[in-house]
LOMI-368612 format. One record per residue: residue in three letters; x, y, z of N, C-alpha, C in turn. Coordinates in steps of 0.2 Angstrom, whole numbers, plus 5000, padded with zeros to 4 digits. Layout:
BEGIN
ALAXYZXYZXYZ;...
This chain:
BEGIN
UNK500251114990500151064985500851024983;UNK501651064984502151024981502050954985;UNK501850964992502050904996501550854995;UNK500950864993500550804989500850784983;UNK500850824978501150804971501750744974;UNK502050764977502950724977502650654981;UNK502350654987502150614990501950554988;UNK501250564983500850514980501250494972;UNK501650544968501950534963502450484963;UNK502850474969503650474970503450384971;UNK503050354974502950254972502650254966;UNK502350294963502250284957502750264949;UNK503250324951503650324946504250284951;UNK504350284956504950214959504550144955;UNK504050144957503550064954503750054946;UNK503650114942503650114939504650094935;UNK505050134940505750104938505950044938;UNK505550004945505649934945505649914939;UNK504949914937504649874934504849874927;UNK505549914923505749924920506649914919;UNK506849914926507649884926507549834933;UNK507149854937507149814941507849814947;UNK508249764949508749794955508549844960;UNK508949894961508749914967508149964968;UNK507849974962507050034962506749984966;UNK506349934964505949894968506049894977;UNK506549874977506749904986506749964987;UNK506750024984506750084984505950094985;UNK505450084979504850074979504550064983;UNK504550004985504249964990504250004999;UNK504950015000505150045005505050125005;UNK504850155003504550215001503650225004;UNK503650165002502750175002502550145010;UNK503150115012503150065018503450125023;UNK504250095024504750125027504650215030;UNK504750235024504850305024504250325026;UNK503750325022503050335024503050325031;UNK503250285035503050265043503250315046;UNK504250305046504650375049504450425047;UNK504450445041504150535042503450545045;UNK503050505049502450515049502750525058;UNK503150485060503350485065503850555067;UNK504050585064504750645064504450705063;UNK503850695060503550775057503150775061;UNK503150855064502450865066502050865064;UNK501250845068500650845065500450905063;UNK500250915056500150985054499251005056;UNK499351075053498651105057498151115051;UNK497751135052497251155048497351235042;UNK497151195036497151265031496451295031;UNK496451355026495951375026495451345023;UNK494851335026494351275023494151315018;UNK494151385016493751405009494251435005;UNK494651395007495351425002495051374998;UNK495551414991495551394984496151354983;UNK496251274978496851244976496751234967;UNK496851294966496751304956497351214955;UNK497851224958498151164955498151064957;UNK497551064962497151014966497150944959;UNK496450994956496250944949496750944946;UNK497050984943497550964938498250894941;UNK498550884947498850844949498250764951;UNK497650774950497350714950497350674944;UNK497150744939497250694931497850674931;UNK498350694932499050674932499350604934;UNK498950614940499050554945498650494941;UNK498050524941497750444937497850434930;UNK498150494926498350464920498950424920;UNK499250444925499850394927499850334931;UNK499350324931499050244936499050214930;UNK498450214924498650164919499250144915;UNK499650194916500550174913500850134919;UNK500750144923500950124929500950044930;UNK500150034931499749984930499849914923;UNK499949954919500349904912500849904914;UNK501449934914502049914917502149864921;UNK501849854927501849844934501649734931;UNK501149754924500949684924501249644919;UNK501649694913502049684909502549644913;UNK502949694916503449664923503449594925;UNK502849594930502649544934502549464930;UNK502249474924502149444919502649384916;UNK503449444917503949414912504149444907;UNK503849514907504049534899504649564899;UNK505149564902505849554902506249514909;UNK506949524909507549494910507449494917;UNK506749504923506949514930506749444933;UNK507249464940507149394942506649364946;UNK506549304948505849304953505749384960;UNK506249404963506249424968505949514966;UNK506349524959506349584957505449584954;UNK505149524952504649524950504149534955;UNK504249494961503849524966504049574970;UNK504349604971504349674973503949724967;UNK503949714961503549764959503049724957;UNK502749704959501949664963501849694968;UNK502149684973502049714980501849774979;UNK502449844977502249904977501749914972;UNK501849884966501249914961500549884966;UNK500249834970499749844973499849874978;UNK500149894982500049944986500050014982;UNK500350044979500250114974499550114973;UNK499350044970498450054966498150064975;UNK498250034978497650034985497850084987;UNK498450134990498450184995498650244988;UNK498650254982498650304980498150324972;UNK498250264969497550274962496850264967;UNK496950224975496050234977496150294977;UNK496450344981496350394983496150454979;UNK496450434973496450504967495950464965;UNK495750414961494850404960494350434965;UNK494350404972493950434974493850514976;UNK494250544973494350614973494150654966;UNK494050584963494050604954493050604955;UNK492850554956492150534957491750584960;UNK492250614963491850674969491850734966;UNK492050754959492150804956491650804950;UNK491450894950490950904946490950904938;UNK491550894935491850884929491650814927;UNK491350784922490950724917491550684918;UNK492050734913492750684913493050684918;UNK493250704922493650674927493250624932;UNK492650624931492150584936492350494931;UNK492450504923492350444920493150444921;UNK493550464923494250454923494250414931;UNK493850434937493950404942493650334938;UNK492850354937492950274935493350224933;UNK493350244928494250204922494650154930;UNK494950204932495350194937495050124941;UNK494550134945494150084947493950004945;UNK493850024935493749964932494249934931;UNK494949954929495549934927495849914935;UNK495549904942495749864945495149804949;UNK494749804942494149764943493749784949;UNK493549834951493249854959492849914955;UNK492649904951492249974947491449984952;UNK491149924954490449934958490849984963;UNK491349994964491450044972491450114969;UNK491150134962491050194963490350214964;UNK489850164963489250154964488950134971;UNK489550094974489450074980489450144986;UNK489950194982490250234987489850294988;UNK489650324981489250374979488450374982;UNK488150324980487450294981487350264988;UNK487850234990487650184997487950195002;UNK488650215002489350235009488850295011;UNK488950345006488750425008488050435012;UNK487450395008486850395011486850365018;UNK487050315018487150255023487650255029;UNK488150285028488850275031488650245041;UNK488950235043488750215050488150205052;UNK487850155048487150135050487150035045;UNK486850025050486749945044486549935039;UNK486249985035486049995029486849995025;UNK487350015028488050015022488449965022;UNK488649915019488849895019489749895021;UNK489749965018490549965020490450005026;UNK490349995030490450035036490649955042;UNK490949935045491149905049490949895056;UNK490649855058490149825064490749835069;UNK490349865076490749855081490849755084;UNK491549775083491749685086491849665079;UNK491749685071491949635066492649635066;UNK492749595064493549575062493449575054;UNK494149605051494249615045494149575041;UNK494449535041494249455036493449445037;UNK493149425042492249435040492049505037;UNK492249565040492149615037492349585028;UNK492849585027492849605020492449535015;UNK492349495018491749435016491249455015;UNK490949485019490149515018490149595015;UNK490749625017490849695012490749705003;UNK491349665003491449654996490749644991;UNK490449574993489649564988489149604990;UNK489149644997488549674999488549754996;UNK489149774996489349844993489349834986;UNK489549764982489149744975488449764974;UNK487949724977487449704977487049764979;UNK487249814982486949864986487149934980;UNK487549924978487749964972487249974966;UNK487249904963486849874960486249904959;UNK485749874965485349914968485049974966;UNK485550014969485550084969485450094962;UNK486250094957485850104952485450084944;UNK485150024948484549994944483950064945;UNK483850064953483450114955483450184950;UNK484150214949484050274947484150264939;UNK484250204936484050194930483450154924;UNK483050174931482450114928482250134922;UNK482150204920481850214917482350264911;UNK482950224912483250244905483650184899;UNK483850224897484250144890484750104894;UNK484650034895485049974898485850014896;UNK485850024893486750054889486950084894;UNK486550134898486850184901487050154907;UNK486550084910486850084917487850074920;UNK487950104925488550114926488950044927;UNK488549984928488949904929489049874922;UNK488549924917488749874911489649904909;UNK489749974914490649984912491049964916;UNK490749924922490949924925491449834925;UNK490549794925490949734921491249724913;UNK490949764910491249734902492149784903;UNK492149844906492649854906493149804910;UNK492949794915493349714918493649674911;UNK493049634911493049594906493649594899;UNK493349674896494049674891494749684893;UNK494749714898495449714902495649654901;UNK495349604907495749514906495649504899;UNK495249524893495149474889496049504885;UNK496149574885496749604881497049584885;UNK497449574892498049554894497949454896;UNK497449434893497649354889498049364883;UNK497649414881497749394870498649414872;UNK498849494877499549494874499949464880;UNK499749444886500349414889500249344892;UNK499449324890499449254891499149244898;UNK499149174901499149174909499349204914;UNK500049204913500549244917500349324917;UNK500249344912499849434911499249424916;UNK498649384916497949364918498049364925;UNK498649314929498949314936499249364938;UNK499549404935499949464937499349514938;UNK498849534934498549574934497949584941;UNK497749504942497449464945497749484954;UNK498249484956498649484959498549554961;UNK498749604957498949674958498349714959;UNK497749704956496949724957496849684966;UNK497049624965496649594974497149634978;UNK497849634977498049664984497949744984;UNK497449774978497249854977496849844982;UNK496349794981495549794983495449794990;UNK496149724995496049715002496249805001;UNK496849835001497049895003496349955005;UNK495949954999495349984999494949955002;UNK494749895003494449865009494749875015;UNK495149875018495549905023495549975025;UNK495350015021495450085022494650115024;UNK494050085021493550075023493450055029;UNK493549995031493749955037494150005041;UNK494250035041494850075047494450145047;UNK494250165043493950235045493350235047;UNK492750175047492350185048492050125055;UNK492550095057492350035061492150065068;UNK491550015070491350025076490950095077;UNK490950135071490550185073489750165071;UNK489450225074488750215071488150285075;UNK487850305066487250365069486950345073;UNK486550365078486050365083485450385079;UNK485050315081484250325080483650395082;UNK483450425081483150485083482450475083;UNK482050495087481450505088480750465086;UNK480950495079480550475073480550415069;UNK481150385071481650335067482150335064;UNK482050405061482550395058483150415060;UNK483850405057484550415059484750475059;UNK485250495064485450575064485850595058;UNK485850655056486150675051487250645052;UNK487150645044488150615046488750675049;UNK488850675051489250715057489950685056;UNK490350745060491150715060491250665065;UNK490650635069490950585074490750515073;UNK490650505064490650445061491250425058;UNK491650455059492150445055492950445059;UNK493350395058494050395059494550425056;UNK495050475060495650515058496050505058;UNK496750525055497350535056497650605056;UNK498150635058498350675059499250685056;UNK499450615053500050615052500050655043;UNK500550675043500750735038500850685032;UNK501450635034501750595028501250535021;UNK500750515027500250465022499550485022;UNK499450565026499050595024499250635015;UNK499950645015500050695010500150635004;UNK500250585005500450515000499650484997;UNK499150485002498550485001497850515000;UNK498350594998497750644996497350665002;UNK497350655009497250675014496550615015;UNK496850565014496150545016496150515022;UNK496850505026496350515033496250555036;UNK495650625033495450685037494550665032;UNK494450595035493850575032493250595034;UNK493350615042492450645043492450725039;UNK492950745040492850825034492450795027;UNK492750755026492650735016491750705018;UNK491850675025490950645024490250715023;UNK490650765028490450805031490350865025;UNK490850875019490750945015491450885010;UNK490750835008491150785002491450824994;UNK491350884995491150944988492150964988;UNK492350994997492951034997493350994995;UNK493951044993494651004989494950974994;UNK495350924992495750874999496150905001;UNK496550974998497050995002496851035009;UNK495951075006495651095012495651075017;UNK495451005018495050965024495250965030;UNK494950965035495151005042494850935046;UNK495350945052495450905057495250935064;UNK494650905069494650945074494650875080;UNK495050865083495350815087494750825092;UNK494250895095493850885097493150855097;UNK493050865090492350835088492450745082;UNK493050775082493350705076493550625083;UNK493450595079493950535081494250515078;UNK494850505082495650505081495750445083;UNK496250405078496650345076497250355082;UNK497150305087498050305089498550295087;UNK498450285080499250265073498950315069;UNK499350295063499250335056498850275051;UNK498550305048498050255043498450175041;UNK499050215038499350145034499450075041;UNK499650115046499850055052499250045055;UNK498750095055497950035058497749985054;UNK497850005047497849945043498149905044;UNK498549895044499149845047498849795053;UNK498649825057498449795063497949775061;UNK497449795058496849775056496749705054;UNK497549675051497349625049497649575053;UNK497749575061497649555066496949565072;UNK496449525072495849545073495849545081;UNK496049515083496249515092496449585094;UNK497149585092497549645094497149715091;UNK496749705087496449775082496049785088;UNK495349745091494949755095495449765100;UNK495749735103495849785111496049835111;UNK496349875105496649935103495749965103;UNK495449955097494849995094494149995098;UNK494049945099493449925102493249985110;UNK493649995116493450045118493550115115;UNK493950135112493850195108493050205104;UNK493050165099492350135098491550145102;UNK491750135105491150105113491150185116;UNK491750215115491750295121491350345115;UNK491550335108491350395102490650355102;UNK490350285102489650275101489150305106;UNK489450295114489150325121489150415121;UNK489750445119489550495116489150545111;UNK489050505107488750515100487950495099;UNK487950455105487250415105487150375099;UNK487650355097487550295092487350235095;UNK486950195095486850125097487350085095;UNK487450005097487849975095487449885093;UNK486949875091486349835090486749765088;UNK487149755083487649735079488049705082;UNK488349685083488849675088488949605085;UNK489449615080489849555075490149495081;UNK490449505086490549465091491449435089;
């Protein structure tokens, strides 16, 4: 547990220094989440498997911690970027940068951890997190339509064999909206309008921009604006990278095989596994969505395995050429495998 706590905390509170003296935190921050992150991923060995029915009494409590810390975080970061003190353009964009990097590769990962717990509060604290980077439908998308859906055309966020990122996240974004929606209109039909989850999800948006108009103006509206989109590609990209190119096999009957660990893409590196709450050990979390993150197990035999570490597939990802001739036969060997069909074929 030290080594998650330190990992996902440590751009938090760098971002956080920025964004308050500015100078050399910002390059610190920045180069932290970047830098370091890469080499220690490189220098460590890939670690092994814990025990899958171990206990982490201290798991939930570093979650809260983390996302009570993302809302300080998150203010600071648009106070900062904003102008509300003495920094200069360059110090302003550096803690832009790392504040939307922190929100996409460490507040997604403790929301999505938070959503998946059986605690009321903590489930409305991943929410929170979610609406306070305007992307609050992804917990409805994620819950209701990724987990049922995952690797099949039915889910939006799952990534077509041959999509490219940019189309991908074109068609992701509304369709994982819309598909959310959906969902739960379906499970609320037959309760009081108040309850459904998008009334918190947009009016919570909503009063967010409307308070940071009232106290910091345009420049607050743009900053905030700025640091939620470059959260949402991040989480659109990690979506896109764990799930591309795969896809269930049709059975029999018609219907699709049950979700397995060979729908899902891994990482094995220690450093932006421990930075990101393990969530490149994503076919576990599909497969036994309930165990704690420090559990999650990797089996390089039944798993597919990234030839990088999450943070750098993304990185390529947003080169669509080069992504395909890396991904596309791996892709194609785990579909042929798996007997997943590949119908789709984004081109």
């Amino acid at each position: 547990m030290p080594l998650f706590s330190i990992a996902a905390s440590l751009p938090l509170i760098l971002t956080t220094l920025a964004a308050l003296w500015g100078g050399v935190w910002g390059v610190l921050a920045l180069g932290t989440i970047t830098v370091l992150v890469f080499t220690l991923d490189r220098v460590i060995a890939a670690d092994g498997n814990p025990d899958p029915e171990a206990e982490f009494p201290a798991a939930d409590a570093v979650l809260v911690g983390l996302g009570l810390g993302h809302f300080v975080v998150l203010a600071l970061a648009i106070w900062a970027v904003a102008g509300g003190h003495d920094l200069s353009g360059t110090e302003r964009a550096l803690v832009a940068l790392s504040a939307g990097l922190s929100m996409g590769q460490i507040s997604h990962p403790v929301a999505h951890e938070l959503i998946h717990r059986p605690a009321r509060a903590k489930r409305w604290l991943g929410r929170l997190i979610y609406t306070s980077l305007l992307f609050g439908h992804h917990v409805s998308a994620h819950l209701r339509v990724h987990h049922v859906h995952v690797a099949s055309p039915e889910d939006p966020s799952s990534a077509r064999p041959g999509e490219g990122f940019y189309r991908y996240a074109l068609r992701a974004w509304p369709g994982a909206f819309q598909a959310g929606l959906r969902a739960e209109s379906r499970r609320h039909a037959d309760r009081p309008l108040w309850r459904h989850p998008y009334l918190l999800y947009l009016g919570g948006a909503g009063a967010l921009v409307s308070a940071t108009a009232l106290s910091l103006g345009a420049a607050g509206v743009a900053a905030l604006f700025f640091i939620a989109g470059y959260a949402q590609v991040q989480i659109l990209l990690s979506d896109y990278v764990q799930h591309y190119g795969l896809r269930r096999a049709q059975r029999q009957d018609g219907r699709l095989e049950p979700v397995g660990p060979q729908h899902s893409w891994n990482a094995p590196h220690v450093m932006s596994a421990a930075m990101t709450l393990n969530a490149p050990r994503h076919s576990d979390h599909h497969v036994t969505p309930q165990r704690p993150y420090p559990a999650l197990q990797l089996d390089r035999a039944t798993m597919p395995v990234l030839p990088q570490s999450l943070p750098v597939m993304a990185v390529l990802a947003l080169v669509p050429p080069l992504w395909r001739r890396i991904m596309d036969p791996r892709a194609a060997r785990w579909r042929k495998t798996s007997g997943g069909a590949a119908p789709d074929l984004a081109g």
